[in-house]
C-alpha positions as CSV (number, residue, x, y, z in Angstrom):
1,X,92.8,-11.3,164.3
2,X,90.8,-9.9,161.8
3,X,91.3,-10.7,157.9
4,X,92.2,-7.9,155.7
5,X,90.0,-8.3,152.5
6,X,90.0,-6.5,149.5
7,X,86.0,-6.1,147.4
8,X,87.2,-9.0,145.1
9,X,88.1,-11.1,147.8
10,X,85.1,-10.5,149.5
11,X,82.6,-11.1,146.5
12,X,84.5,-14.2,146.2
13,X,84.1,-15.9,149.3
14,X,80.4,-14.8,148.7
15,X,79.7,-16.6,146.0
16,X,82.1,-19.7,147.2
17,X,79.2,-19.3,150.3
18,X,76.6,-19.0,147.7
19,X,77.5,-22.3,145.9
20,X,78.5,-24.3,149.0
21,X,74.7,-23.4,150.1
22,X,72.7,-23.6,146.7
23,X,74.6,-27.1,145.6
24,X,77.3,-28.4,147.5
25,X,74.7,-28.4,151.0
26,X,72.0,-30.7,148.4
27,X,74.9,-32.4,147.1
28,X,75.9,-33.9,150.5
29,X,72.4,-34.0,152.3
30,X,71.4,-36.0,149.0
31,X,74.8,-38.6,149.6
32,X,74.0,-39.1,153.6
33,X,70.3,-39.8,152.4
34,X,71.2,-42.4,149.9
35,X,74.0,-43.7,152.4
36,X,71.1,-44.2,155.7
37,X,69.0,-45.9,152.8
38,X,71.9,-48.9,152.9
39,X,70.6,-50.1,156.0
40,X,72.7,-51.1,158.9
41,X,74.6,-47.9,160.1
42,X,76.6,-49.7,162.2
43,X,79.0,-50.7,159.7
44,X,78.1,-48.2,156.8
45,X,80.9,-46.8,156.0
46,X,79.9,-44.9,153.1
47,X,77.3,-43.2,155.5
48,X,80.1,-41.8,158.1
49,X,82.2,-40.4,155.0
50,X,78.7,-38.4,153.3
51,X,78.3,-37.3,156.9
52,X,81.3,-36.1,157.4
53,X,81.7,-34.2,154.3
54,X,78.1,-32.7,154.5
55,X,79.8,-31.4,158.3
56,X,83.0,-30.0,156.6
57,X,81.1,-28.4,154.3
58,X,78.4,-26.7,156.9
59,X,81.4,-25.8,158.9
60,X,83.6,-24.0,156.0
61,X,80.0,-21.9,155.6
62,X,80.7,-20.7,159.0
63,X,84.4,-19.9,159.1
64,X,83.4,-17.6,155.9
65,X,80.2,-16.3,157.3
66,X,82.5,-15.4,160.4
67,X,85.1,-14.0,158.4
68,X,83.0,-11.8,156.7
69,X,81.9,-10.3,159.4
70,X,85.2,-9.4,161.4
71,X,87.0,-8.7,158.4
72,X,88.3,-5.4,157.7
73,X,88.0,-3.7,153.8
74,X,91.6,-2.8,152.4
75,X,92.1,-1.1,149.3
76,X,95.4,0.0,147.4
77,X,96.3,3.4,148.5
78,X,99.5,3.2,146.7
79,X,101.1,6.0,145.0
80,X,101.6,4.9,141.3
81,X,105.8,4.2,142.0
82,X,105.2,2.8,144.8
83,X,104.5,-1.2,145.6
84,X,101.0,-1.9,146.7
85,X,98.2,-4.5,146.8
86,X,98.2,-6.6,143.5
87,X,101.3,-5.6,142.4
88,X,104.0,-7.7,141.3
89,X,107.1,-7.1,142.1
90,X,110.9,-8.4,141.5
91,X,113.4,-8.3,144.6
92,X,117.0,-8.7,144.5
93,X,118.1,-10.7,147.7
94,X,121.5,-9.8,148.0
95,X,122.4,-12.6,150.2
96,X,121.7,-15.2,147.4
97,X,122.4,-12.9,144.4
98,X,119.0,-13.5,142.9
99,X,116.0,-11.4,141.5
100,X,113.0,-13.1,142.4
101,X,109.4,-12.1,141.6
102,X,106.6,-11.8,143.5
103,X,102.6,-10.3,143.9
104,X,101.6,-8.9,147.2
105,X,98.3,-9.8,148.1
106,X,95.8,-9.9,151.3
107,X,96.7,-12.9,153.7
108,X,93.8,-14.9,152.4
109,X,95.3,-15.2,148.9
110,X,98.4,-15.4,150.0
111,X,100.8,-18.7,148.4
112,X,104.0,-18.2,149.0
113,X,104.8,-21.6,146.3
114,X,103.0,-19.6,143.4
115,X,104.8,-16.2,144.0
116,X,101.8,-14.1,146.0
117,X,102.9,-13.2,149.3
118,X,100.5,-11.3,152.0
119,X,101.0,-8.2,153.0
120,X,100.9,-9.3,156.7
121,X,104.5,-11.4,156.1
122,X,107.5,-10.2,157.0
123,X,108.7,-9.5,152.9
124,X,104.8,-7.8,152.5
125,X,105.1,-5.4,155.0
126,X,108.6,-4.4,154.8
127,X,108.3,-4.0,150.4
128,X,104.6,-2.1,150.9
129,X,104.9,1.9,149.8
130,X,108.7,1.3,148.8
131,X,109.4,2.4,145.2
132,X,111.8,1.0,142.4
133,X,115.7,0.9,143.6
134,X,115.0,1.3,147.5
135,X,116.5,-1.0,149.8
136,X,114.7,-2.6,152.5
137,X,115.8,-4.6,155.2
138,X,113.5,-7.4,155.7
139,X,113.4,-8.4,160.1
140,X,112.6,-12.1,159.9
141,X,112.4,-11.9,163.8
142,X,113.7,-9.8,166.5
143,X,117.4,-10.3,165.9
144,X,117.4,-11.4,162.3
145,X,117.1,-10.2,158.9
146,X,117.8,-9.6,155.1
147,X,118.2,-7.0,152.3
148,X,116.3,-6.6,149.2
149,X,116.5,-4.1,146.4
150,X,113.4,-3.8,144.5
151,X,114.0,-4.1,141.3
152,X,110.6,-3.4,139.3
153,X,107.0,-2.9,140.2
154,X,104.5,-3.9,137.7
155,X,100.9,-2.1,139.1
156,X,98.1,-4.3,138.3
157,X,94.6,-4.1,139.0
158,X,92.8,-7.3,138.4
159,X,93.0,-9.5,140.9
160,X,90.1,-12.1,139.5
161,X,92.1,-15.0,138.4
162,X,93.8,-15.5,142.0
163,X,91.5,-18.0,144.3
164,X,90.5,-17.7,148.0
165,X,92.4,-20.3,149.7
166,X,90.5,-23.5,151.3
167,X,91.0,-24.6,154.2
């Protein structure tokens, strides 16, 4: 499946890539060579661990590198009432009788704990384009769901303080 990526979320996972290269990579191939300089590899614990996280790092350079280049540019084509990409919203979920607020964001930013939600969950796709006071049923799966009213859409732009998840 390809990522949906928005310019901000691609310039950061190129300079996460940049830094991983320029310092993290010396950072690690530095640790393994002070670790093989212990001696005995046999039993060097300290050895296996700076190889292992020089190999986690080389391998999240890939999965970004990869992801890059399958990933597919979205941008917010949102009317100005309605809810789009970066905007936060506040839902009233009948069922429960509370308003609570969220961002929609691309699936890589996505943290449902800290309120952003991707626009590839269930909630994301059934709130995108809706405007303030619609109802929208929410399909969880093929035989269940939920109602929310949209209670406010805040538009906002600037997405820079949200991270890239790590994996």
């Amino acid at each position: 499946m390809r990522e949906q990526l928005t310019e901000s979320d691609v310039k950061k996972i190129e300079e996460e890539i940049s830094h991983r290269k320029l310092v993290v990579r010396k950072e690690a191939i530095d640790a393994v060579k002070e670790a093989r300089a212990q001696g005995d590899l046999s039993e060097n614990f300290e050895y296996y661990a700076a190889k292992r996280f020089k190999n986690q790092n080389e391998s999240r350079i890939r999965y970004l590198e990869r992801m890059l280049k399958t990933a597919s540019i979205v941008s917010d084509q949102s009317r100005p009432d309605e809810i789009g990409i970066n905007n936060t919203v506040e839902l009233y979920f009948e069922d429960d009788d509370e308003v609570e607020t969220y961002r929609l964001v691309t699936s890589i930013r996505g943290n449902s704990m800290k309120g952003l939600i991707s626009i590839e969950s269930p909630l994301g796709k059934a709130i995108k384009g809706h405007k303030e006071g619609d109802r929208v049923h929410v399909m969880v799966n093929d035989k269940s769901g939920y109602d929310v009213v949209v209670r406010r859409i805040i538009k906002t732009q600037d997405d820079s303080q949200d991270s890239i998840r790590s994996f």
